[in-house]
Steps between C-alpha positions, in 0.01 A plus 500: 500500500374824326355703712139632421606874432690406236268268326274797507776730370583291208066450397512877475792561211370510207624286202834602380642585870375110589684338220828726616445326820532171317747570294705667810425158710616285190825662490586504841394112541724453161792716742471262727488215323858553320592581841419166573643320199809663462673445194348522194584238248481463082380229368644375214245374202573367181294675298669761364815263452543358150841342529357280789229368335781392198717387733199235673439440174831365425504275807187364441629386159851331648271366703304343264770417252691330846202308578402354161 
């Protein structure tokens, strides 16, 4: 529970010095969130992968020729 002094603390900042107490809580709840996790992982897309798309396309013609 937050205590009532604080509450009180935080209403008198002003602008700026409120959103560094935001941004300070977001990054230390992101901290503890890889924390958490662990690893991080890539994830592979195939957008920006032109030799996959030609070789689906490929397949999805022996495919077709196969099944005509």
């Amino acid at each position: 529970m937050i205590s009532q002094h604080l509450i009180e603390e935080l209403r008198q900042l002003n602008r700026l010095e409120k959103l560094q107490v935001i941004q300070m809580l977001v990054n230390a709840i992101t901290e503890e969130e890889a924390i958490l996790t662990g690893t991080e992982y890539e994830v592979w897309s195939p957008y920006d992968a032109p030799g996959a798309a030609a070789i689906l396309m490929d397949m999805l013609e022996e495919n077709r020729q196969q099944h005509e």
